[in-house]
N, C-alpha and C positions, 0 to 999 in steps of 0.2 A: 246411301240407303242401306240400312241394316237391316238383312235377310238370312234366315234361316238357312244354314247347309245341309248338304247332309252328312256331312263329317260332325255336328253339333248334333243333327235330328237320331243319328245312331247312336249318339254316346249321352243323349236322355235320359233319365231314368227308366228300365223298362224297357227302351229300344223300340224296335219296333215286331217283334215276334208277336205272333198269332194275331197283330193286328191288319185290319183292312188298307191297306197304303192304297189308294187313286192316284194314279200315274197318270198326266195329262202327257203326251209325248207327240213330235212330228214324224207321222207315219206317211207321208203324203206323197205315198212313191209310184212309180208307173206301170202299169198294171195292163198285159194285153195275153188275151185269150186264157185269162183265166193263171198267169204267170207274172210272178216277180221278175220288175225288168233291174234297173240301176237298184240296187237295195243298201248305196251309203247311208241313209236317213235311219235304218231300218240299227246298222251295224251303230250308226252313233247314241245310239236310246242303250245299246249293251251295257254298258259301263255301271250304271244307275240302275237297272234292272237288275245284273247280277248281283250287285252289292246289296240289296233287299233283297233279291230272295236267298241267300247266303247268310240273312238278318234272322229268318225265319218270317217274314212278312206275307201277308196274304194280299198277291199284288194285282189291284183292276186297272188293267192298261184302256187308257183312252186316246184315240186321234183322229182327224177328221180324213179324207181323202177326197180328191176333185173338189168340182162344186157342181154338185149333184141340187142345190135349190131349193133345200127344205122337201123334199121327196124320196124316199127309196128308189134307188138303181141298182140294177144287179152286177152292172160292169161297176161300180164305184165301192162295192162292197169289201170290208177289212177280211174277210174271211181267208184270200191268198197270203195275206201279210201274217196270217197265224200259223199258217206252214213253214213259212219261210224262218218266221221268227223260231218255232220251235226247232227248226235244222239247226240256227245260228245258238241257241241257248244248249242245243244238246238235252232237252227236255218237253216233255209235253205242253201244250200252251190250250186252252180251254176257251172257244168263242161264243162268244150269246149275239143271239141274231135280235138283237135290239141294246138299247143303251139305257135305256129306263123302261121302266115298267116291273112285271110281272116276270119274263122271261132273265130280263138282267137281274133281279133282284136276288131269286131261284140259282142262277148260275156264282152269285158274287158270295151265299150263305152256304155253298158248298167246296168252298175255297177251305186247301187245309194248309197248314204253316210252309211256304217256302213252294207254294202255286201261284201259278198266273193266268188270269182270264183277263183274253180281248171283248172288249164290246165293238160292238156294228159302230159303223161309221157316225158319227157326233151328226152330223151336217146332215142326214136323212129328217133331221126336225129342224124347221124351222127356227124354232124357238133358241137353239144355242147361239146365232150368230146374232138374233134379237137379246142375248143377254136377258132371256125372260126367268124373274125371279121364282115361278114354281118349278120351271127345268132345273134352273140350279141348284134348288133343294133338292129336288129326284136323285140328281148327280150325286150330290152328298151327300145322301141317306145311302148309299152302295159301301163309305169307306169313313174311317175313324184318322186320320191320316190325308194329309193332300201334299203329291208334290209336281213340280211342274217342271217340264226338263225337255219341254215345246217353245225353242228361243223363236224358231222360225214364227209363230203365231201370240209371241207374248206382249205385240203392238197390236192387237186385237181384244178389246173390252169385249169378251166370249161370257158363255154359261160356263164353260169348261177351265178355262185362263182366268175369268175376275169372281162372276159372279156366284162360284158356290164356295169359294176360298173362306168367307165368315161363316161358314154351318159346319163347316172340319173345326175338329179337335187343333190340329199343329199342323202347322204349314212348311214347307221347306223347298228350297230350289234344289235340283237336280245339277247330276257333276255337270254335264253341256250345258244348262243353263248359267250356274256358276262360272264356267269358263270364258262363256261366252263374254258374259259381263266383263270378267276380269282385262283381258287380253284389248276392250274393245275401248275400255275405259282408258288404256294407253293413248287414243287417238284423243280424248278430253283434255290431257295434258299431256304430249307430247312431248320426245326429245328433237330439238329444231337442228336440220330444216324437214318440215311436215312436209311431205308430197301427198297430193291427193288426186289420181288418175280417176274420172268419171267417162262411163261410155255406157252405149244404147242408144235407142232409136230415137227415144223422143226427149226434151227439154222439158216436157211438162211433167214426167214421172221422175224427176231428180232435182225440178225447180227447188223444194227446200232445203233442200243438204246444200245444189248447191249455191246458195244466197248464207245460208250458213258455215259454210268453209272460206268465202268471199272472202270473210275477213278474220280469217282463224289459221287457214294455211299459207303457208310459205309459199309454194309454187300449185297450183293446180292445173293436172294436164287436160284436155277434152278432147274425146275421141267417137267413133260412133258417127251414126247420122247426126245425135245432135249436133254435133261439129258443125253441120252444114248451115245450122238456124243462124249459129253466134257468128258465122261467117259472113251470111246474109243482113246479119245486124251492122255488120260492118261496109256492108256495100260490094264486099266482094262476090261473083260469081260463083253460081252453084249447080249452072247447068241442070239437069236434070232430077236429082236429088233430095231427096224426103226435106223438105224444111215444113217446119211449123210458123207457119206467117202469123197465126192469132199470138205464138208467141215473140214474134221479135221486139216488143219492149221490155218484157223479161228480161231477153237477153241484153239488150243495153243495159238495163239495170244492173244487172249481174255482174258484167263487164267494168261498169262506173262505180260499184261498191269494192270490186277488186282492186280498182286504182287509189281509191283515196285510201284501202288503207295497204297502199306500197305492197301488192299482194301479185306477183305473177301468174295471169293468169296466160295458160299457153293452146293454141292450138293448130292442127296441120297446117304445116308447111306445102306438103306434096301431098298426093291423094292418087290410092289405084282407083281408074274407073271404065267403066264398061258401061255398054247397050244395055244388056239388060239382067236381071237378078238368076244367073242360072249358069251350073257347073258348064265348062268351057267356051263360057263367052269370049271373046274378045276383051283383053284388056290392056290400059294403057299408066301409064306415072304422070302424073301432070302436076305442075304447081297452079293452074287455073281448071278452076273445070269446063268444057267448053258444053254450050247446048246440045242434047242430045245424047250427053251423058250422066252417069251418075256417080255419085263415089260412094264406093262400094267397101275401102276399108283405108286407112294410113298409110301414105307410101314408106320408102325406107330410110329418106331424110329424117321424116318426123319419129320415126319407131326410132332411128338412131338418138334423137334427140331426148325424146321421152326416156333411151335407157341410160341417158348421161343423168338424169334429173335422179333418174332409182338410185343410181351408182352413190352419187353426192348426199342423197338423204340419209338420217337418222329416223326418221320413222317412214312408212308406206303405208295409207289405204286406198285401196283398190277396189270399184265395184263398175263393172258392165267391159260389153265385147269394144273391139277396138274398129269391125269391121262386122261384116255380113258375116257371123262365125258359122254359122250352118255349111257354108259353101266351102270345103276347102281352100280353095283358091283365093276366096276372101278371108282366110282368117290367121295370114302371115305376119301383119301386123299383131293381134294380139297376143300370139303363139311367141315373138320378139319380144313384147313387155312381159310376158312370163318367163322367160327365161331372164332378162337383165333384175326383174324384180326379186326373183330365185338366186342371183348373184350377189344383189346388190350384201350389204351385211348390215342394212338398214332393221330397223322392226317391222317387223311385213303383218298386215292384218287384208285377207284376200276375202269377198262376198260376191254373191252373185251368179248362177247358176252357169254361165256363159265361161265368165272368166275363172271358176272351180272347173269346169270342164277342160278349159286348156290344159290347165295346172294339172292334172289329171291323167291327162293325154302324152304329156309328156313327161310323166312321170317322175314332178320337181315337186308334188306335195310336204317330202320330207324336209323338203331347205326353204317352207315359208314358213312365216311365225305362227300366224294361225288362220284355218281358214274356216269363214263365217256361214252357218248352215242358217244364217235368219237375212237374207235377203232385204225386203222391206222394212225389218225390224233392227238389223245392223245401220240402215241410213236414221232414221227415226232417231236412235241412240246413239250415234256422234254428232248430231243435229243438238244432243243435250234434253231432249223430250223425254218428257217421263212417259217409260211403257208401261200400259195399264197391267198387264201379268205380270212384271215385278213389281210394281205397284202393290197390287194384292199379298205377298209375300212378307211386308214391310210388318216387321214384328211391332 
């Protein structure tokens, strides 16, 4: 797919000085009592920001935050994120308490070469998540210039992501969105053997990656509650433990598509498990799970085994927790596959809010390949699916 950069969009005739650039960006960060909590999302929009407004561009930053439901809320509102942003840019940052209208329109005409204004939260209308074609005009009547540098939301047909992308003059992807692509498109064609580690609660929010890795990757490890489903697909005991019974044909299927095409598909061996979900329970190693209990995360057979599989590969993708990561106690196993994935000398591409947090935590973010700030939108995209906000960008 050929898309605009902005290493292409800056060296236009022209450039972009004294022009309106709309910035769609992922601002979607966590926000209590009126205070920026984690603000990585926040630090990864930098890049693309500075380099426009260092362009001379007059730049309207756009991003949704919660889900607030097509309503104003006052806790879901961008306004903290304008602070924050102006501490991180070292410059003033300008907010309009709406995103169309009157009020944004007023704030986006008073924009001078090398400024930046936030708009209010996208999601306080309705109409952006409905993709409604007069919002999308609104949108694009603010800026001369569209660029989009929100990976996290560019699996979403938005007002902001698809649908005002035809009423802009030039379109272009942002560095993060760019990279994003770039890095991800490795797992398209991979250097073999692919590993492909899935974990999380449920089978039903990864059933199609993973039916499409089935027969794409070399080994795929499963970790997670879902673990517990594909186990029960199999007849083995689960004691306790989150299964999704409406899906255990899934998982045979999944299972029988792995095999015909000579595709490893792996999962626990041992399992830590406990009473019940809460810091200092009682917990035990089992290769069975017995009723009464639950498994709660990977024991140290299978962590060992999963980080023989990193070791061996040539590429790594990685998306969901290995256990109950919330609980310390439960989050030894996937805290193990970050560190053997951080060793491995494989291509590592990491997603996923859980397993970014390990990586994180322990401080190994510099020795993965790259890690994926689009979540839903990183699975979507090595599944091979066209994401509608690249989509839109398609010159």
């Amino acid at each position: 797919m050929a898309v605009l950069d902005l290493d292409a969009l800056l060296a236009t005739h022209g450039g972009v000085r004294g022009r309106r650039v709309f910035v769609r960006a992922d601002l979607n960060v966590p926000i209590q009592g009126g205070v920026v909590g984690d603000d990585s999302r926040i630090r990864a929009s930098l890049p693309t920001l500075r380099r426009l407004l260092e362009a001379g561009a007059r730049v309207v930053l756009a991003s949704h935050l919660g889900r607030p439901k097509g309503k104003p809320r006052p806790e879901l509102s961008l306004r903290p994120v304008a602070g924050r942003l102006s501490e991180l840019l070292g410059r003033p940052v300008a907010f309009a308490p709406d995103c169309v209208g009157p009020a944004a329109e007023e704030a986006a005409s008073r924009l001078r070469d090398g400024e930046l204004l936030l708009l209010e939260n996208l999601r306080f209308h309705p109409e952006e998540e409905k993709n409604d074609p007069a919002f999308a005009e609104a949108l694009a009547a603010l800026a001369d210039v569209y660029v989009n540098d929100a990976f996290g939301t560019a699996h979403r047909a938005h007002a902001s992501t698809a649908g005002m992308v035809p009423h802009v003059g030039r379109a272009a992807a942002g560095d993060l969105l760019r990279d994003e692509l770039r890095h991800l498109s490795v797992i398209l064609d991979p250097k073999r053997p692919l590993l492909c580690v899935l974990g999380g609660a449920k089978v039903s929010d990864k059933l199609a990656v993973l039916e499409a890795l089935a027969g794409r990757a070399d080994v795929i490890a499963i970790g997670g509650a879902m673990a517990y489903t594909f186990l029960r697909a199999q007849g083995q005991p689960t004691g306790d433990s989150l299964v999704e019974a409406e899906r255990l044909e899934d998982a045979r299927r999944v299972l029988e598509v792995a095999r015909r095409a000579g595709r490893r598909l792996l999962l626990p061996s041992d399992h830590v498990v406990a009473r019940e979900l809460a810091e200092g329970a009682e917990t035990r190693v089992v290769q069975r799970i017995p009723d009464g209990w639950k498994g709660v995360d990977i024991g140290p057979e299978t962590a060992a085994a999963y980080g023989a599989e990193a070791a061996q590969a040539a590429t790594i993708f990685w998306n969901g927790p290995m256990g109950v990561f919330e609980i310390p106690a439960f989050a030894r196993g996937t805290e193990a596959l970050a560190r053997a994935v951080a060793d491995s000398s494989a291509v590592s591409v990491v997603g996923g809010g859980d397993s970014l947090a390990a990586i994180n935590r322990l401080g190994l973010g510099p020795r993965i390949g790259h890690l994926s700030t689009g979540g839903g939108a990183s699975l979507e995209y090595v599944q091979g699916l066209v994401l509608p906000g690249v989509a839109a960008l398609e010159r």
